[in-house]
C-alpha positions in Angstrom: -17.0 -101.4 -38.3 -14.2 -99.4 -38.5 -10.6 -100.0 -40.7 -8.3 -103.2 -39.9 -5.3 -102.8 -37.3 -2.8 -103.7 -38.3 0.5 -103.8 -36.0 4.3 -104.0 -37.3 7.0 -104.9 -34.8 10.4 -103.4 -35.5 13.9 -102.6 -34.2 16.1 -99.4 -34.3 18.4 -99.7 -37.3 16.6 -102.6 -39.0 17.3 -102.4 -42.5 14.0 -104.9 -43.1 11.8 -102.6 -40.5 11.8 -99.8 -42.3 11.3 -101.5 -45.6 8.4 -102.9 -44.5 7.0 -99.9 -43.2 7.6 -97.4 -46.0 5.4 -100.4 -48.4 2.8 -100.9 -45.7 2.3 -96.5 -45.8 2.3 -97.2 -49.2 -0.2 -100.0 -49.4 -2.4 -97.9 -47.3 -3.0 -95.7 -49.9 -5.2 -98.5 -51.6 -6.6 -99.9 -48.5 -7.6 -98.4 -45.6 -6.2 -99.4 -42.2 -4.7 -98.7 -39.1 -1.2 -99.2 -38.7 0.8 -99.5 -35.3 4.8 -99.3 -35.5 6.2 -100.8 -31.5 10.0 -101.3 -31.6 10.1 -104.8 -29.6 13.4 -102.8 -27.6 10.9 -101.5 -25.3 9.6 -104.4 -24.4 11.1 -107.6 -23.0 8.7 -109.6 -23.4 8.2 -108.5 -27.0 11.8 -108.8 -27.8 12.2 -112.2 -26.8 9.1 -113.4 -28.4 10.3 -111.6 -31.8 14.1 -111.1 -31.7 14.8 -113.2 -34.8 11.4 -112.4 -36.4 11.6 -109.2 -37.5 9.8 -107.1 -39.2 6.9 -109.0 -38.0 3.2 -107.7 -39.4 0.3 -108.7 -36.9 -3.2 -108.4 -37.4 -5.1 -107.3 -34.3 -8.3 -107.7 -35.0 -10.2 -110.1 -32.9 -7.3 -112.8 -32.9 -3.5 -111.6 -33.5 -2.5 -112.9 -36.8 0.8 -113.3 -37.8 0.3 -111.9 -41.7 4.5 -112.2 -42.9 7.8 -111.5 -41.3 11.2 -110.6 -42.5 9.6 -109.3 -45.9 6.4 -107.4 -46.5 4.3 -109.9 -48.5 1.5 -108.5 -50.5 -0.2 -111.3 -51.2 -0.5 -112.7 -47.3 -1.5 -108.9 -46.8 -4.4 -109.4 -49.3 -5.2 -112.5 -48.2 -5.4 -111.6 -44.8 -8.2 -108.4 -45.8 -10.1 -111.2 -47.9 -10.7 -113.2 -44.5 -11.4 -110.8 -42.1 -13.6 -108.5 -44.6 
């Protein structure tokens, strides 16, 4: 089947964003999964859709599913492997 996806939307200078990504690279040393870092900038649609969201962590498996914003959450995060595994 292949390891989860996983995609984290960010902004440039985002304090949050790159909080959240140094613990999901972390987190991926104990479980294996794809992870896909878009800065909502380059995309307007994205930006408005997210602009007071971020970080946002999205699973993209099958259905988008919005796992946490703002703060990585570990236990959404394992939740979120329990359902889809």
């Amino acid at each position: 089947m292949g390891n989860p996806n996983l995609i984290v939307y960010v902004r440039e200078a985002c304090h949050l964003c790159q909080e959240m990504v140094a613990l999901l690279q972390q987190y991926q040393q104990k479980v294996a999964f794809n992870l896909e870092i878009v800065d909502i900038d380059d995309d307007p649609k994205l930006a408005q859709q997210y602009n007071e969201l971020i970080p946002v962590l999205i699973g993209s498996n099958n259905e988008q599913t919005k796992i946490c914003h703002y703060r990585f959450d570990i236990a959404a995060l394992d939740a979120y492997f329990n359902k889809i595994r």
